[in-house]
N, C-alpha and C positions, 0 to 999 in steps of 0.2 A: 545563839550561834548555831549554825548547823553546816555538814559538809557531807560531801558522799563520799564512800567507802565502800568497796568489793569484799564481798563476802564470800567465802569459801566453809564448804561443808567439806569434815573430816571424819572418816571412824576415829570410834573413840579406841583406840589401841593403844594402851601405855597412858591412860588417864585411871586413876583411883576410882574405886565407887565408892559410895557411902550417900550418904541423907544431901549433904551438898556438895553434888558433883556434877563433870559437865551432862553426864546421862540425865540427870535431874532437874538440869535447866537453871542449876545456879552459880554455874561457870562456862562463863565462852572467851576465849581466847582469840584476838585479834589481831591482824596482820599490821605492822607497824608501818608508819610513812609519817612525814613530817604535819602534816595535818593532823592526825589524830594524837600524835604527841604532844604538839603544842596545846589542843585543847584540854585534855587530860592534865597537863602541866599548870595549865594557866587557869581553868575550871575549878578545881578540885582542890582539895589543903592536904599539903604535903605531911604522912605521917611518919611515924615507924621505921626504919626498912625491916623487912622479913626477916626473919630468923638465918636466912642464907642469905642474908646482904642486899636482896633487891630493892628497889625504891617503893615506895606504894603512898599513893595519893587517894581523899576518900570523899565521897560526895555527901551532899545534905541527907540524902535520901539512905545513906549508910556503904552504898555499892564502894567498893574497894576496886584499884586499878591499880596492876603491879605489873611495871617492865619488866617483863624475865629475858631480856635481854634481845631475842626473835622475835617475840611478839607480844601483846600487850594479854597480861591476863583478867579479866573482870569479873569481877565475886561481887554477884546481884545478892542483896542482903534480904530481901523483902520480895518473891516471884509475886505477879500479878494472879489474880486466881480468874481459872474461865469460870 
């Protein structure tokens, strides 16, 4: 399945640092719309919710995809190396 999506770049202002953070390429947070919810929904195996209640669905490849309710958060589990 594939779909397109608008991407928006943000400063990172009011994101955490550390080892896996969005400055680090292992979090990008996504603008929600009914396409990439249903694929994320119907994709991935529903786990968990977070520790503050949100939903989080997880792929074969490990990446985590958490509704934070605005937008979609994705926690790449594995960065591609250049």
């Amino acid at each position: 399945m594939s779909f397109n999506a608008d991407l928006e770049l943000h400063s990172l202002t009011g994101h955490a640092s550390g080892t896996y953070s969005h400055a680090n390429g292992y979090k990008v947070d996504l603008a929600k719309n009914s396409v990439l919810n249903s694929y994320v929904q119907n994709s991935f195996t529903k786990i968990a919710n977070r520790s503050d209640g949100y939903p989080q669905w997880q792929s074969a490849a490990g990446n985590i995809y958490c509704d934070e309710g605005n937008h979609v958060r994705s926690f790449i589990h594995k960065r591609a190396r250049h």
